[in-house]
C-alpha positions in Angstrom: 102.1 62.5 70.6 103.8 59.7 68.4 108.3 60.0 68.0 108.6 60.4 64.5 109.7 57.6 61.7 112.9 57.5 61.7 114.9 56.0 57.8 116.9 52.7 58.0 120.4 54.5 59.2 118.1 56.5 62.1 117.1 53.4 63.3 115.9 53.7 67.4 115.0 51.3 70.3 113.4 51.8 73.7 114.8 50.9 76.5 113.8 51.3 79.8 111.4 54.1 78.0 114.3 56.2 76.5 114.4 56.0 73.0 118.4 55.4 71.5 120.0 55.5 68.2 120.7 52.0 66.6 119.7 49.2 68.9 117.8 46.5 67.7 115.7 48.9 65.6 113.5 48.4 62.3 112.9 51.1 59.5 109.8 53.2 60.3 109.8 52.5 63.8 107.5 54.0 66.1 107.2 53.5 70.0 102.9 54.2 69.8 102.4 52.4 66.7 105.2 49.9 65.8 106.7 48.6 69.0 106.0 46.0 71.0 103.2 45.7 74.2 105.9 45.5 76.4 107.8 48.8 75.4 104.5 50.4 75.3 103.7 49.4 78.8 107.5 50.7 79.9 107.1 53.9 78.1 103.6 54.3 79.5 105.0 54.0 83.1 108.2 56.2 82.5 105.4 59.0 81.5 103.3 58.0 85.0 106.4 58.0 86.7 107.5 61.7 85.0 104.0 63.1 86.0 104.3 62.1 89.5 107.2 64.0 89.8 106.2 66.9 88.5 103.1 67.1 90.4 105.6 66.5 93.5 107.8 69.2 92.3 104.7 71.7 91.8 103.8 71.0 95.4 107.0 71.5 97.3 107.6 74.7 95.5 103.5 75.2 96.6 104.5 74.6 100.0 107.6 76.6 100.2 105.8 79.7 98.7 103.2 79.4 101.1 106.0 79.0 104.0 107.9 82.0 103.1 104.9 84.4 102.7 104.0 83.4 106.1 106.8 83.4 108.5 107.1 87.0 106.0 103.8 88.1 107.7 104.1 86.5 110.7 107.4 88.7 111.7 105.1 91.6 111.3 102.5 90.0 113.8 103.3 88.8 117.0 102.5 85.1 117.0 100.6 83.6 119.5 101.5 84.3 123.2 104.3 86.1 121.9 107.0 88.0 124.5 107.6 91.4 124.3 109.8 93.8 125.7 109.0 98.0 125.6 111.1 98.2 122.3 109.1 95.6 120.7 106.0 96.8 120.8 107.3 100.1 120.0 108.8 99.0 116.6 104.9 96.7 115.5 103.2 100.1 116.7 105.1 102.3 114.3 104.5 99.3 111.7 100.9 99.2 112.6 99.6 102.3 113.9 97.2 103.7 111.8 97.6 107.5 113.2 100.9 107.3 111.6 99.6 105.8 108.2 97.5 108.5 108.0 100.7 111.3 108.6 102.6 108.8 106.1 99.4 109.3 103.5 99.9 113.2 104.1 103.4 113.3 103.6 103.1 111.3 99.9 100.2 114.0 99.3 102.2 117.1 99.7 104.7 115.7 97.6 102.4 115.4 95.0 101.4 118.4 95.7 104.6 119.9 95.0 104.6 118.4 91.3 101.2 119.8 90.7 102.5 123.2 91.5 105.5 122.5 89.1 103.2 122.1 86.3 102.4 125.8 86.1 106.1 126.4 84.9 106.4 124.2 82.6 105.6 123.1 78.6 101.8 122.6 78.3 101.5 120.3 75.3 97.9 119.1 74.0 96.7 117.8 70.7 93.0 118.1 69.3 91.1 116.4 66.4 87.7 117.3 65.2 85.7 115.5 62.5 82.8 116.9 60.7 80.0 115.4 59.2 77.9 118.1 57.0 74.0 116.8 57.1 73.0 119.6 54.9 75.4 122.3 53.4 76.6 125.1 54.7 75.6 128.1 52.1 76.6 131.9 51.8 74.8 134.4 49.8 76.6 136.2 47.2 75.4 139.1 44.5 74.1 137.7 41.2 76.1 140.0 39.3 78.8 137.6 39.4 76.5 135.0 37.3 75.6 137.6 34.8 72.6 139.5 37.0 72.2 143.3 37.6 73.3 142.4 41.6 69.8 143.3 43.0 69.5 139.8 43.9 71.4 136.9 46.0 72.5 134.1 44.7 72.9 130.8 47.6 76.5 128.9 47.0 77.2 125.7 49.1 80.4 126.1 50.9 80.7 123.1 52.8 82.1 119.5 51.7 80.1 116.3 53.3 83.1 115.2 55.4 85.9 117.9 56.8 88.2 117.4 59.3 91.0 119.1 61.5 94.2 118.2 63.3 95.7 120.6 66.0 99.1 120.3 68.5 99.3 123.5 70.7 102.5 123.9 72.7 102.5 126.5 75.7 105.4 127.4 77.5 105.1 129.9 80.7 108.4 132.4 80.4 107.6 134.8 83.5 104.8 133.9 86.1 105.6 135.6 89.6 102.8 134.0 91.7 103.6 130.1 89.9 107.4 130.8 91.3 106.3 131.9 95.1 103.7 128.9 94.8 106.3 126.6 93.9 108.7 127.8 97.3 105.3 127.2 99.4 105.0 123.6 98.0 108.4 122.8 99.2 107.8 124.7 102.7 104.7 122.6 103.1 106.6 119.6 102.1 108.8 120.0 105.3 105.7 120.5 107.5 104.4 117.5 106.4 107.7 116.2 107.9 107.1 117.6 111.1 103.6 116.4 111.0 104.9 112.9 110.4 107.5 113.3 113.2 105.2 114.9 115.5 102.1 111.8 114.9 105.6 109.4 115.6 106.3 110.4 118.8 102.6 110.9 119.6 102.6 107.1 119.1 105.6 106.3 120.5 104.3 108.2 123.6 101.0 106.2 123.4 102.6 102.8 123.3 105.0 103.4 125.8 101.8 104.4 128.7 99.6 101.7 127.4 102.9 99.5 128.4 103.8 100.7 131.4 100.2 101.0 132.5 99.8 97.3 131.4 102.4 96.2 133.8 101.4 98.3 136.8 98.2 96.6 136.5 99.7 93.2 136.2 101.8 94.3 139.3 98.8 95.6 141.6 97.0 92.4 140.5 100.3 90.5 142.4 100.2 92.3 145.3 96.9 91.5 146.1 97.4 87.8 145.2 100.0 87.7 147.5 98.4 90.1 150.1 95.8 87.8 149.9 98.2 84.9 150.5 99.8 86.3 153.3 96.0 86.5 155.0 95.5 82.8 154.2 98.8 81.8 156.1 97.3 83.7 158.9 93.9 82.3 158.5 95.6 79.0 158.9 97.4 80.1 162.4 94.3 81.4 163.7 92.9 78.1 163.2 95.3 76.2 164.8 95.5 78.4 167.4 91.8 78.5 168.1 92.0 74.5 168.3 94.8 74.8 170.9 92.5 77.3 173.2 94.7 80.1 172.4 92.6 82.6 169.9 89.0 82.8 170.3 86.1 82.4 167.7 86.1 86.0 166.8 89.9 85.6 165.6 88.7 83.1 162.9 86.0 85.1 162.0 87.8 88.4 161.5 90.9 86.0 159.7 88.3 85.0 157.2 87.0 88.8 156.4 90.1 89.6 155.9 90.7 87.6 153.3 87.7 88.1 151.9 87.3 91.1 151.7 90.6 91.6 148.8 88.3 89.2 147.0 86.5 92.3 145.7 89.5 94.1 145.1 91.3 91.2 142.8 88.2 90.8 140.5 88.6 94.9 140.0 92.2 94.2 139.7 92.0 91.6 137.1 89.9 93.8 134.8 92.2 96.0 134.9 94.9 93.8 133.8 92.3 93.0 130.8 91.5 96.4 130.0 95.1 97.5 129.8 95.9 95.0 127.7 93.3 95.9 125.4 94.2 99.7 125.1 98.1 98.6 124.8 96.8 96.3 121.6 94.7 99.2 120.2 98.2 100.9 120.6 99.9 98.5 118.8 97.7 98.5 116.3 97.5 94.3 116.7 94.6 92.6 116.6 92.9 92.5 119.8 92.3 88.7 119.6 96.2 88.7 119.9 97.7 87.1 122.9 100.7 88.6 124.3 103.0 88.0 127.4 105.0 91.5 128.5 108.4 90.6 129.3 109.2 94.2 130.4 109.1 95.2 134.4 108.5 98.4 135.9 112.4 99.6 136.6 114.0 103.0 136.2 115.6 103.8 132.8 119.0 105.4 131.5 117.5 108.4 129.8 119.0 111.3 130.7 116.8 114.6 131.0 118.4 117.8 131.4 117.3 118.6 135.1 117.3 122.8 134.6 114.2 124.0 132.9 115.8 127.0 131.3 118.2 124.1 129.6 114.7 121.9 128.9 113.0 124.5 126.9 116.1 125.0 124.8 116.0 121.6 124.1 112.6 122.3 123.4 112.4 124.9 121.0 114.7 123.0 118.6 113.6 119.7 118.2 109.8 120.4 119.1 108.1 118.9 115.7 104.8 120.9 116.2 106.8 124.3 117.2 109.1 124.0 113.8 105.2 123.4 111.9 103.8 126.8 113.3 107.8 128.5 112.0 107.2 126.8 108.7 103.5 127.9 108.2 104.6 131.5 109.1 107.3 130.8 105.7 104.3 129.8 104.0 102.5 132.3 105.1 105.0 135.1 103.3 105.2 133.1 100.5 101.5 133.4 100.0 101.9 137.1 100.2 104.5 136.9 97.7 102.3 135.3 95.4 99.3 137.6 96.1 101.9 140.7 95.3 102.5 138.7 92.0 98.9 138.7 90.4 100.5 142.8 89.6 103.3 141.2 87.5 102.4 140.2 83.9 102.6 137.3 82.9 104.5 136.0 79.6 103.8 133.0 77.8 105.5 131.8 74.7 103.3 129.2 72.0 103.2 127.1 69.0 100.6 125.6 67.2 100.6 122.6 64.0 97.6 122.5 62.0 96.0 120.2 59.2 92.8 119.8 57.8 90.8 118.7 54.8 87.4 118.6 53.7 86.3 116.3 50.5 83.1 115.0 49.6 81.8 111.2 49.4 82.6 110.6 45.6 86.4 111.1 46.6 88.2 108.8 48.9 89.5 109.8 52.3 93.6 109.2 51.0 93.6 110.8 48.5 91.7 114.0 50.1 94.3 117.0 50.8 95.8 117.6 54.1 97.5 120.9 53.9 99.8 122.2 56.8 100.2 125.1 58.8 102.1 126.3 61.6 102.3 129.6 63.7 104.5 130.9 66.9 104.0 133.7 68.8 104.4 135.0 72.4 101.3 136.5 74.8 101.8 138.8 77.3 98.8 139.8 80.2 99.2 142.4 82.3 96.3 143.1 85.5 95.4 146.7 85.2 92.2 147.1 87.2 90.7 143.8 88.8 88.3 145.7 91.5 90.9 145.7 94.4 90.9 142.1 94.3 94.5 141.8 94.4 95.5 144.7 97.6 92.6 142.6 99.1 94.4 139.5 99.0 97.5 140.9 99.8 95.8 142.2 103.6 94.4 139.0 104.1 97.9 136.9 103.6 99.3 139.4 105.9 96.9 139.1 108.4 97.0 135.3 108.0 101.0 135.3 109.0 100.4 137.8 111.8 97.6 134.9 113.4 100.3 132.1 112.8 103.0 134.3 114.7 100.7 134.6 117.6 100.0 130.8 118.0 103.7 130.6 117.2 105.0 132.5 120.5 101.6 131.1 122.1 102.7 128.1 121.2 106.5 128.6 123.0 104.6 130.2 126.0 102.6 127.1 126.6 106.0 124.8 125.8 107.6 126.2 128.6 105.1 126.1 131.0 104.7 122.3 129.9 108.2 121.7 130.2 108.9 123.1 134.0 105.3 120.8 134.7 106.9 118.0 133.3 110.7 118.2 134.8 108.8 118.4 138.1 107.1 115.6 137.8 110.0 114.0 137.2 111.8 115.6 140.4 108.6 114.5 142.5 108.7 110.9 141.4 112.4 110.0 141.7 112.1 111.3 145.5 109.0 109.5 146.3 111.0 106.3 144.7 113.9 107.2 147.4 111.7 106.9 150.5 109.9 104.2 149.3 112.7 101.8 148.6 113.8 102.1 152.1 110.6 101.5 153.2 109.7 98.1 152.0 112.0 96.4 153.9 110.9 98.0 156.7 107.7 97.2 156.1 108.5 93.5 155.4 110.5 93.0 158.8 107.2 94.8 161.1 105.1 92.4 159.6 107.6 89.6 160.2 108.0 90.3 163.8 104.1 91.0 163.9 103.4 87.1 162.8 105.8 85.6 165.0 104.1 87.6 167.8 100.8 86.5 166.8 101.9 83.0 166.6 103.0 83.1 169.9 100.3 84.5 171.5 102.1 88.2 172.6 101.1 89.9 169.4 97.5 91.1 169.0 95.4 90.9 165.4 95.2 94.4 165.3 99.0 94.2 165.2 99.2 92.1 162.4 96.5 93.7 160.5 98.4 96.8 160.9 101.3 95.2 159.6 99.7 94.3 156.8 98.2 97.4 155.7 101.5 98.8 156.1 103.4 96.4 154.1 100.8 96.6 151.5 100.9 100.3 151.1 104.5 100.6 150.9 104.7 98.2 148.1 101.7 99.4 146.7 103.4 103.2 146.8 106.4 102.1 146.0 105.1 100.7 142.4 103.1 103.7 142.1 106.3 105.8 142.2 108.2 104.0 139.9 105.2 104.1 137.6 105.0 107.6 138.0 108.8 108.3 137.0 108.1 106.0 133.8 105.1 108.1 132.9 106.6 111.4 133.9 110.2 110.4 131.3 108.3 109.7 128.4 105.4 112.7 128.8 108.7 114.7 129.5 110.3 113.3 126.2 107.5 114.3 124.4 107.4 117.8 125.6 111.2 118.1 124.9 110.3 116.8 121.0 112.7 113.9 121.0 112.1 111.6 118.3 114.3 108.3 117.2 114.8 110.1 114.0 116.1 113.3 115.6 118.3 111.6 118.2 119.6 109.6 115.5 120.6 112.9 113.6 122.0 114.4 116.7 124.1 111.7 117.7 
């Protein structure tokens, strides 16, 4: 694109490729056409230059986009290797989890649902236009007495034009409609069970992820003390063979030294899978992708939840915060309201409309505008009343009844079935927390036999039996040990579940 010509008092110059007012500047000048090579070839670079920048502009605001939107994903997906603690993998599994998508889907649903319903109450607008294109005329028969006959014949008049035409707007508005009003009060009572769904498919995942975890890290754990059972056995290995080259143990010593270590072999593979497998149900969990590496950073330790240790105070707890016990006490709402509406189908029903009406009709020697469009309008109000519909409506009426009478009897099944889950549960609990009491005073009793059993060995008192002995000992009181505290873990969260705690609901009550 050239700069303009500028007149003899606009005169211009380029200078380092800018163009400015008055320096050294002819009439007419123009940097394409009248100026020099040299400010061509300074103006041609200023350009290159500008490009180049741009270009660089365009890709560092490129890059930066492409930054932000991943480190925006990647704080949704663990990154490779990534640590995480309990809570962690809690919060990506309630991002994640598909289960709870699904209850989120549901929820959105019913509150559609609930404006569908409204639509019966109110104003029903809707237009309508029909055009008419007559192939042959439309005729009606009429006496010939009014063309001069004696009327014992017909006489065929065309009736129709070639084009006709006709514009509608009906407006409905429903004033009284008894079973619209009870379905609107269900919508909104199945609207709040779709809560409780949602809360009851959260803590069904919470509950999920929290196992998968804790049975992750047991595994992880088991697979330790067989590594270091296993290590222990090597250590002894290695005295029986120096003890065997100092004449002390005899050949059988070294063999049995090397079955024993051995034989864990077996038991570490099996343990290492299970470390593998854990992992994967604690990703499908998650809802990560399985190809996902990730490093626990949690360890199997009592928490601070308290739990209300009488049962009596348990099922209390119970029956007011348990999501799926408050769905069964909403459906049985629902369950009335759909009698309600049933009983309604008696009521009439009163509906108040409006129509606007135009048409025309001409034929092809006259133009569509200036055809006549002639206006009318009528209002009016309809009232329908059931007065015999085959016992269709008392029918309907039994079977809503009998509907809310089944939903009361899974409702109290329900609460019978809650408590007997809930006294399971809180002795579980009891059971665990003992067997954590004896076994944390075991271990180190455990740990000091097999001490003294070793130094026995090594100095010839102490028999291998002994020190296998030992062994199995210490190994099964750290190996009960773990199993206890895993137990507990287990036992809190199935018992939170039955109690229907949820972080939403603890949030509301503290």
């Amino acid at each position: 694109m050239a700069l303009p010509c500028f007149s003899s008092f606009q005169a211009i110059s380029v200078f380092d490729g800018v163009v400015y007012p008055g320096r050294n500047a002819q009439p007419g000048y123009n940097v394409f056409r009248g100026g020099s090579n040299h400010d061509k070839s300074i103006f041609k670079n200023k350009m290159r230059r500008t490009v180049i920048q741009f270009r660089v502009i365009l890709f560092i605001i490129s890059f930066l986009v492409l930054r932000v939107s991943s480190v925006l994903y990647a704080a949704d997906i663990p990154a490779k290797n990534a640590s995480i603690t309990l809570d962690d993998a809690v919060r990506i599994g309630l991002e994640k989890s598909r289960a709870l998508e699904i209850a989120r889907l549901d929820r959105d649903m019913a509150r559609q649902k609930i404006r569908e319903t409204w639509s019966k109450v109110l104003p029903q607008l809707s237009s309508d236009f029909t055009y008419t294109r007559s192939l042959k005329p439309s005729v009606l028969f009429f006496p010939d007495i009014f063309q001069g006959g004696t009327g014992s014949s017909f006489k065929a008049i065309e009736i129709s034009a070639d084009n006709s035409a006709i514009a509608s707007l009906d407006l409905r508005q429903p004033l009284f409609n008894g079973s619209a009003f009870a379905g609107i009060r269900a919508a909104g009572i199945v609207r709040k069970i779709s809560d409780e769904a949602y809360r009851n498919a959260e803590a069904a995942v919470i509950s999920d992820i929290k196992i998968s975890y804790f049975d992750a890290l047991i595994s992880r754990e088991q697979l330790k003390l067989i590594e270091q059972s296993i290590a222990r056995w090597e250590e002894s290995r290695k005295d029986t063979r120096a003890m065997f080259r100092q004449g002390v143990a005899a050949d059988i010593d070294t063999l049995k030294s090397f079955l024993s270590v051995e034989n864990l072999r077996p038991d570490l593979i099996q343990a290492e899978s299970r470390v593998t497998t854990s992992m994967t149900r604690l990703k499908n969990a998650m809802g990560v992708s399985l190809d996902t590496a990730l490093v626990l950073s949690g360890k199997l330790e009592m928490n601070s939840a308290a739990f209300p240790t009488d049962v009596a105070a348990a099922y209390r707890e119970a029956l007011d915060l348990r999501p799926d016990l408050r769905q069964l006490d909403l459906q049985v709402q629902a369950e009335g309201e759909k009698i309600a509406s049933a009983r309604a189908e008696r009521y009439p029903v009163i509906t108040a409309f409006g129509k606007l009406q135009t048409q025309t009709a001409f034929n092809d020697e006259i133009k569509p505008s200036r055809s006549l469009w002639p206006v009318s309008s009528s209002v009016g109000i309809q009232l329908s009343l059931p007065l015999f519909t085959g016992f269709r409506i008392s029918s309907q009426v039994e079977q809503a009844k009998i509907g809310q009478l089944q939903t009361r009897t899974r409702f109290e099944d329900l609460k019978a079935n809650i408590r007997a889950e809930i006294e399971v549960r809180v002795s579980n609990l009891r059971e665990s927390k003992k067997r954590i009491e004896v076994q944390s005073k075991t271990i180190s009793v455990a740990e000091r036999s097999y001490t003294i059993s070793r130094l026995r060995f090594r100095e010839g008192i102490g028999s291998r039996l002994e020190l296998t002995d030992a062994e199995l000992q210490l190994n099964k009181a750290k190996t009960n040990y773990l199993q206890a505290v895993y137990d507990c873990l287990v036992a809190s969260v199935q018992l939170e579940r039955a109690l229907g705690r949820s972080r939403a609901m603890m949030a509301e009550k503290g």
